[in-house]
C-alpha positions in Angstrom: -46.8 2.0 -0.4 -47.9 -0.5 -2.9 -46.2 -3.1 -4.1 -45.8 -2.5 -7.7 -47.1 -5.1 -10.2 -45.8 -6.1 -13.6 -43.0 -9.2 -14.5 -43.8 -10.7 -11.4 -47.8 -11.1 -11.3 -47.5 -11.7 -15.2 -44.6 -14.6 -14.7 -47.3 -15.8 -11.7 -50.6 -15.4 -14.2 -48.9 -17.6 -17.1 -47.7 -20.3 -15.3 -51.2 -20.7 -13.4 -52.7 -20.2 -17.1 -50.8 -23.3 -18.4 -51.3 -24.9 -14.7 -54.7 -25.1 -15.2 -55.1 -25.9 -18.8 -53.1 -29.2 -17.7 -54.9 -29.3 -14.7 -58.6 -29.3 -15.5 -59.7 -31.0 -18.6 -61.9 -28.0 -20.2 -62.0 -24.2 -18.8 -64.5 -21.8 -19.9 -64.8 -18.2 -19.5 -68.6 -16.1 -20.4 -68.6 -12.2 -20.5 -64.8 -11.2 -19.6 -65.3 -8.8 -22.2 -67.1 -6.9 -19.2 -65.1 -6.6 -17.1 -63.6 -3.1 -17.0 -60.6 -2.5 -18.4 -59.7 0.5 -16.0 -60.4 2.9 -12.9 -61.2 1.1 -9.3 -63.1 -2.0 -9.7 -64.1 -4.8 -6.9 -64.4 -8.2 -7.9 -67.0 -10.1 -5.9 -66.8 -14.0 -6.6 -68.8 -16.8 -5.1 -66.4 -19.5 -3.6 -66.7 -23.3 -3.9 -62.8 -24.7 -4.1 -60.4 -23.1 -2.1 -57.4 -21.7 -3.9 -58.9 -22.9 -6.8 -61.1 -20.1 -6.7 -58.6 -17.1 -6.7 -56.3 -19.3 -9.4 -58.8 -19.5 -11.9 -59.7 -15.5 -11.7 -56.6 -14.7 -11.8 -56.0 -16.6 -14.6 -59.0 -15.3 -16.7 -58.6 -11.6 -15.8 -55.9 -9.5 -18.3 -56.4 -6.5 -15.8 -53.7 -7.5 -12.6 -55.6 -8.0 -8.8 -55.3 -8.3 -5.4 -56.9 -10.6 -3.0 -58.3 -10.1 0.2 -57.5 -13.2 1.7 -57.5 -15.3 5.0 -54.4 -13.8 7.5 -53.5 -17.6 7.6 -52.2 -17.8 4.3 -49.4 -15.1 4.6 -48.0 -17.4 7.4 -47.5 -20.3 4.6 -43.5 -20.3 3.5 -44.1 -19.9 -0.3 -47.5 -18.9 -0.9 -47.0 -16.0 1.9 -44.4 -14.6 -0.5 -46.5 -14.8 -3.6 -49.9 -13.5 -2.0 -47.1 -10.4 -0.9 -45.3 -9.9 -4.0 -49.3 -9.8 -5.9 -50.3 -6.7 -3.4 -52.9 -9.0 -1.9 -54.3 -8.1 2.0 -54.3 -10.0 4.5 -58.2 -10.6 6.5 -58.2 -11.7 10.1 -61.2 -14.0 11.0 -62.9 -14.6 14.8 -61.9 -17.8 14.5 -58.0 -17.1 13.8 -55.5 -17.2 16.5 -54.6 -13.7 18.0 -57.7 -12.1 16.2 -58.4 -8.7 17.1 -61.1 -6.4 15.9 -58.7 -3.3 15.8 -56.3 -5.7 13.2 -59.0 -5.3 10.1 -58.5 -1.5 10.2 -55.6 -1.6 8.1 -57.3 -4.0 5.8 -59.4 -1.3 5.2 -56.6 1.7 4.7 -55.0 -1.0 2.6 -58.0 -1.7 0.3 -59.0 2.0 -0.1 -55.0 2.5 -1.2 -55.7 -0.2 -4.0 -58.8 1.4 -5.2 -57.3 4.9 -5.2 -54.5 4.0 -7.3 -57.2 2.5 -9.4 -56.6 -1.0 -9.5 -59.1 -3.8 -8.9 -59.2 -5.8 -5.5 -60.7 -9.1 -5.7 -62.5 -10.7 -2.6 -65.3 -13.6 -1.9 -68.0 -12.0 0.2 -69.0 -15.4 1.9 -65.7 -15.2 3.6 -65.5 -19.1 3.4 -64.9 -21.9 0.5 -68.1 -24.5 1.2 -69.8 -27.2 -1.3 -73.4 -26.5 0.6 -75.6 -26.0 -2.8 -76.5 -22.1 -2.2 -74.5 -19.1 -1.5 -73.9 -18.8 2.3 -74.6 -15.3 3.7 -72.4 -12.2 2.8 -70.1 -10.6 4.9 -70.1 -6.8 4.7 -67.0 -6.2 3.7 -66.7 -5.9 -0.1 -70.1 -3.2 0.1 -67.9 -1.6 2.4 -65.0 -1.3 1.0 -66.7 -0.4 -2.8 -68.7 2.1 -1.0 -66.1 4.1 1.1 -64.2 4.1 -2.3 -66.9 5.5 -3.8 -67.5 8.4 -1.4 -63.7 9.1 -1.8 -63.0 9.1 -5.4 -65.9 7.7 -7.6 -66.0 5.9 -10.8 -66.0 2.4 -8.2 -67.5 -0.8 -10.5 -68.6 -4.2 -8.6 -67.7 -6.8 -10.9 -69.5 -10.2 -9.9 -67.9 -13.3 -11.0 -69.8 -17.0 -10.8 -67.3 -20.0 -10.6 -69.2 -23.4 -11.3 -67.6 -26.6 -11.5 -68.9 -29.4 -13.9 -68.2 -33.2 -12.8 -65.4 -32.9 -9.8 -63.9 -29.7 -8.9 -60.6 -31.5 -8.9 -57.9 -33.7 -11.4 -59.5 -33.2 -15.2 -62.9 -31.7 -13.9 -64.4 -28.4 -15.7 -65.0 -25.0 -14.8 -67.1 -22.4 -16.1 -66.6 -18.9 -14.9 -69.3 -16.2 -15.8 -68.7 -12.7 -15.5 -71.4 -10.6 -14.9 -72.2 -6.8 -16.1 -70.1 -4.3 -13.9 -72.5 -2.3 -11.1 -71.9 1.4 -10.9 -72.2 2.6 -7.6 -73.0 6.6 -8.2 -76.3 5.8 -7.5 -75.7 4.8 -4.0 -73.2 7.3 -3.1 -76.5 9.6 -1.8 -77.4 6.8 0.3 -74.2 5.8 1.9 -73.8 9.4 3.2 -77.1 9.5 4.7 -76.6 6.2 6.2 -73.6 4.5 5.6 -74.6 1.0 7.8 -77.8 0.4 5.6 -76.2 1.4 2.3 -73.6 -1.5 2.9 -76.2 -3.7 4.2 -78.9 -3.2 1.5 -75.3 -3.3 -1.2 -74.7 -6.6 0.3 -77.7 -8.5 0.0 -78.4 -7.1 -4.0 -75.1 -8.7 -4.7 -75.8 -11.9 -2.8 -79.2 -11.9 -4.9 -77.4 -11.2 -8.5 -74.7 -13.8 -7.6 -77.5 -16.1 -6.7 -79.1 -16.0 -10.5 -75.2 -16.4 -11.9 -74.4 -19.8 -10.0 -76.4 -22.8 -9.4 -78.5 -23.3 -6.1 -81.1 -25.2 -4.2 -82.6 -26.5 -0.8 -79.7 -29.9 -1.0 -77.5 -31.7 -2.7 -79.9 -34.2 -3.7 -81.8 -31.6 -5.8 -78.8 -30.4 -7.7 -78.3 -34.2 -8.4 -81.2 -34.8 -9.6 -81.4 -31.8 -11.8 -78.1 -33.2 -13.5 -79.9 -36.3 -14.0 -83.2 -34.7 -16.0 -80.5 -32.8 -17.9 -79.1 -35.6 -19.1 -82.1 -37.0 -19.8 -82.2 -35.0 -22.9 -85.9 -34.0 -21.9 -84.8 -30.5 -22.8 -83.4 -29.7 -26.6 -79.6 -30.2 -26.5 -77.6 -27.5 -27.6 -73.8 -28.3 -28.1 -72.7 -31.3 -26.3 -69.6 -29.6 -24.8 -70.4 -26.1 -24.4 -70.4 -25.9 -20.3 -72.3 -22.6 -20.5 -75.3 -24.1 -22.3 -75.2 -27.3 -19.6 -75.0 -24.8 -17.2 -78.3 -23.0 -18.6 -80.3 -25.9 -18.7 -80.1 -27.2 -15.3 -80.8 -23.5 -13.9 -83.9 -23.6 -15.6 -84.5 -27.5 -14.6 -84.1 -25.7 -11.1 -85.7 -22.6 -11.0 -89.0 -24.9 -12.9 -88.8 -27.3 -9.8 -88.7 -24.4 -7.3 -91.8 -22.8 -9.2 -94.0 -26.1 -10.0 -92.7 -27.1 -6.2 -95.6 -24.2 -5.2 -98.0 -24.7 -7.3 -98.2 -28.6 -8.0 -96.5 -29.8 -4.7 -97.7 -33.6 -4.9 -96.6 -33.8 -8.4 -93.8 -32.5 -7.9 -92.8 -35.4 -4.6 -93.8 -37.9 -6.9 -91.4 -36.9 -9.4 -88.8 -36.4 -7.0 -89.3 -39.8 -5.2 -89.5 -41.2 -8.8 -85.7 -39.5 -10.1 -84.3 -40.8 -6.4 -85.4 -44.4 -7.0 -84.3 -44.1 -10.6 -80.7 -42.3 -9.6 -80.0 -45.6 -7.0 -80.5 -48.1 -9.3 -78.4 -46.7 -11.9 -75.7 -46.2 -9.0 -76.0 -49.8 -7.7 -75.7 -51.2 -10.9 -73.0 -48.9 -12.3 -74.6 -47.7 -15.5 -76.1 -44.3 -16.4 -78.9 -42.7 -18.1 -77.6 -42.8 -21.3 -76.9 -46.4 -21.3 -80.4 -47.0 -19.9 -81.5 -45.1 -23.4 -80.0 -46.6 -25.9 -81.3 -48.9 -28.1 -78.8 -51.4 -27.4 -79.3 -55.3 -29.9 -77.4 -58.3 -29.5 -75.5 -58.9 -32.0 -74.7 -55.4 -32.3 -73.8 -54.9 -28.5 -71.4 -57.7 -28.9 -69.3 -56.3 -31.2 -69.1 -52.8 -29.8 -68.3 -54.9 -26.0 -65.4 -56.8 -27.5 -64.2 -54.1 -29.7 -64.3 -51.5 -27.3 -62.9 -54.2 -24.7 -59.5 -54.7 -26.7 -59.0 -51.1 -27.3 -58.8 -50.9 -23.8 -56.3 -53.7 -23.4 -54.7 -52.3 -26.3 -54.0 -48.8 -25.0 -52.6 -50.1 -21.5 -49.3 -50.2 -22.8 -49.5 -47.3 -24.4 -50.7 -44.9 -21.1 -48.3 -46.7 -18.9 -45.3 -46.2 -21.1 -47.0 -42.5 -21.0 -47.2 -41.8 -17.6 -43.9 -43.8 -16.5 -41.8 -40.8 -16.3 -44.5 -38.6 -15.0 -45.7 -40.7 -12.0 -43.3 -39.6 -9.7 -44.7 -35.8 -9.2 -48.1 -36.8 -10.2 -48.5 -39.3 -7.2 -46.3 -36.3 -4.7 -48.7 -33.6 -5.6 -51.9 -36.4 -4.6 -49.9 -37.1 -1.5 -49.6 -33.4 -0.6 -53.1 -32.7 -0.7 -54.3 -35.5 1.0 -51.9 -36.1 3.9 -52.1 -31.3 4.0 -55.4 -31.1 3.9 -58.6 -33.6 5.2 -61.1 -30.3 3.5 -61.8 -31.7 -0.6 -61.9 -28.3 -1.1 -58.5 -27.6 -0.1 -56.9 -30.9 -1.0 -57.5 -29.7 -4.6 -55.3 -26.3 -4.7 -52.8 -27.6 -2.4 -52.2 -30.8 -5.2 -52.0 -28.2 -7.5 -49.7 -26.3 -5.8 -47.4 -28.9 -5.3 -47.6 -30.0 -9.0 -47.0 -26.2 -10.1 -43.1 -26.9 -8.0 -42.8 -30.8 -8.8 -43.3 -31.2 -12.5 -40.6 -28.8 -13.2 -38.3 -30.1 -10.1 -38.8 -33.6 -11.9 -38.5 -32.5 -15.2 -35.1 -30.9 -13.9 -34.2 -33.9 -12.5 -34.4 -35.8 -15.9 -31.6 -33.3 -17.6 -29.4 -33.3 -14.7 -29.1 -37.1 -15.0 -29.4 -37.0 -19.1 -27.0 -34.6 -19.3 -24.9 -36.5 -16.7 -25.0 -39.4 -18.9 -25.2 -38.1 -22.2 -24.7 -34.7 -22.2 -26.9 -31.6 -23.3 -28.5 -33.4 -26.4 -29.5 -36.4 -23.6 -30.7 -34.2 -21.4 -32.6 -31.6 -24.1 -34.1 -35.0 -25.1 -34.8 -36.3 -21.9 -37.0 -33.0 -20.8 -38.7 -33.5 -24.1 -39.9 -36.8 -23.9 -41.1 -36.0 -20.2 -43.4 -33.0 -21.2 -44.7 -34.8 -24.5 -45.4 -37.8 -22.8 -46.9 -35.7 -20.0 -49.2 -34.3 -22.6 -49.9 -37.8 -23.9 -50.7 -39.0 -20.8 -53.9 -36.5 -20.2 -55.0 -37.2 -23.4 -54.7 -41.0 -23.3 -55.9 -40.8 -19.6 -59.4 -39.1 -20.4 -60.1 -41.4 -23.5 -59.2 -44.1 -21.3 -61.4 -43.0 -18.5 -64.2 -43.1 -21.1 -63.4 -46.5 -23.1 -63.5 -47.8 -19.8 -66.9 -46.3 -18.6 -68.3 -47.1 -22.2 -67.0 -50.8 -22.6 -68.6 -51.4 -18.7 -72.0 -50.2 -19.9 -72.1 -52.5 -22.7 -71.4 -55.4 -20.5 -73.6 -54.6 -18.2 -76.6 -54.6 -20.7 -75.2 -57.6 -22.0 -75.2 -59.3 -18.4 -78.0 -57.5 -16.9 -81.2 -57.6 -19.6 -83.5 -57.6 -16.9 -82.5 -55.1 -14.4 -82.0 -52.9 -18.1 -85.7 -53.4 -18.6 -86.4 -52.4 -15.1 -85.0 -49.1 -15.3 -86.3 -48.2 -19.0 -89.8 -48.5 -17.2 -88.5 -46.3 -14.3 -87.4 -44.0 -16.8 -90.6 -44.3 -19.2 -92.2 -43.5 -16.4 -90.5 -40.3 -15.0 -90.0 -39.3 -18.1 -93.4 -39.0 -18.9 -94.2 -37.4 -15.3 -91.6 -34.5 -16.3 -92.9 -33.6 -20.0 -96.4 -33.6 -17.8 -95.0 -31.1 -15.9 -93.3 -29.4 -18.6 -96.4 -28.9 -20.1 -97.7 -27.4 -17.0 
């Protein structure tokens, strides 16, 4: 039998909703409207942070789901009981202890049962959480288990899902998610009972292909890097300066340009790429970026904005560590856990959450027991108060900061550092005009 889903997965989806608003500094969500809002549907999701992942589908899904997730995770104390109490299934891996084929049978009997009672099953067909910059190969098991639905009972949807992260993937990062158009898969039901094997296999590598055009990819890291750099560059038209989606959309056609003019104009193309490398270091080793590098910056003028922007840094000081004082506690615990839990970044990043989720409130509870202790219920009422306002305060005040600081050092430094400044204008002049060349092309 199925567990059955209401106050508990909706009491679990809020608090991850405002867990993640706090959490990551901007969260946007493209095309939920397709997702179907009944009948048996399997969410397919690439997977690049862990728990992260599932958190953040969760959250942006109004239809409840079940994950197919590693057996591991049913072990843990607390998160065994939640993954339970959400109807998710457990997966056993080769590389699990005890692992036996024969175990993964009644994953299957258990995801057929979810998909007959027409609910949606969520799973991540590369069967790992990686950073590499391309989807790794897909496991069979979501084409499978969409497929044997289908044969049963019809009406099965694939619903493909493209998590991207903008900046970090942890503490005040961004994340997009993109939900793609639903796949029917009556078409494929003729071919799955003439050969069930292929079907899946041939399922399984059209979704790897569509999930491939709904996330970014390339041969390395370095070429996703440097993407992000031309992007910035503003050699493109610049839509909205915050809108993740259109970010997003530039650099995938940055990309998919390189990997086209990479066949046809190869030399140019190394040139350009040795060019952005050289460029990239510099601006590392001195500490500055691109658009420091561009701006018109005049003496006098720099000056002022140096020592203005300066003392509003020394200025606010006070202010974010009279902020943070009674939320450093939990905030430096949940760190802890996910560092001293977990040596994988991609990991360490829903484990910290996951200790926040349990410590903020533990603290905050903490605060009123010894208010109220002290001063009774209108000390303590107060005392929870101040601690979740000043909370708030604190991630405001701690993202201005963060960029006050970054701002005030690249004044400094083209106060300090006219000459290596001129240096890298010419780099940039230079690949710059290389790129338009090409965009011409």
């Amino acid at each position: 039998m199925l567990p059955p889903v209401g106050l508990v997965y909706s009491a679990i989806r809020g608090l991850l909703r405002l867990g993640l608003r706090a959490y990551f500094r901007e969260i946007e969500v493209h095309g939920r409207e397709q997702l179907p809002r009944e009948g048996p549907c399997v969410v397919a999701a690439n997977h690049p942070n862990s728990m992260m992942d599932p958190f953040l589908i969760v959250a942006a899904s109004d239809r409840p789901l079940a994950f197919i997730a590693k057996a591991p995770l049913f072990r843990a104390p607390v998160l065994g009981s939640v993954l339970r109490s959400m109807g998710c299934i457990p997966a056993h891996r080769s590389q699990d202890p005890g692992y036996a084929k024969e175990k993964n049978e009644a994953l299957y009997a258990a995801a057929a049962e979810t998909l007959a009672s027409g609910r949606m099953l969520a799973i991540f067909p590369e069967g790992r959480s990686h950073s590499e910059p391309e989807l790794a190969e897909f496991r069979h098991g979501a084409s499978r288990i969409a497929l044997e639905a289908e044969a049963r009972r019809g009406g099965v949807r694939i619903q493909l899902v493209g998590i991207h992260f903008e900046e970090t993937r942890g503490f005040r990062g961004k994340a997009l998610l993109q939900f793609g158009p639903p796949i029917a898969l009556e078409a494929w039901k003729d071919r799955h009972g003439a050969d069930p094997r292929a079907a899946t296999a041939a399922l399984t590598e059209e979704l790897r292909a569509r999930l491939s055009g709904m996330v970014l990819t390339a041969e390395s890291r370095e070429i996703l890097e440097l993407a992000e750099l031309v992007r910035k560059m503003d050699v493109l038209e610049r839509g909205r300066p915050e809108d993740l989606k259109e970010e997003f959309d530039r650099r995938k056609f940055i990309l998919d340009s390189y990997r086209e003019l990479r066949e046809t104009v190869p030399r140019e193309i190394e040139a350009l790429r040795n060019d952005l490398a050289r460029y990239r270091r510099l601006l590392e080793l001195l500490g500055v970026r691109d658009e420091e590098v561009a701006a018109d910056y005049r003496f006098g003028r720099t000056l002022g904005r140096a020592l203005g922007r300066t003392a509003a840094l020394a200025l606010s000081l006070p202010l974010v560590a009279s902020a943070l004082v009674l939320n450093v506690p939990p905030y430096v615990l949940s760190w802890a856990a996910g560092k001293v839990l977990s040596r994988s970044p991609d990991q360490r990043a829903g484990l910290s959450f996951m200790a926040a989720l349990a410590l903020y409130p533990a603290s905050w509870a903490l605060l009123a027991y010894a208010g109220w202790r002290v001063g009774g219920a209108p000390l303590a009422a107060g005392a929870v108060g101040a601690a979740t306002a000043t909370g708030l305060l604190a991630l405001a005040w701690m993202d201005a900061w963060r960029r006050l600081l970054r701002d005030a050092g690249g004044l400094w430094t083209a106060l300090a550092l006219p000459a290596a400044r001129a240096s890298l204008r010419r780099i940039r002049a230079r690949v710059l005009a290389r790129v338009r060349r090409l965009a011409r092309a």
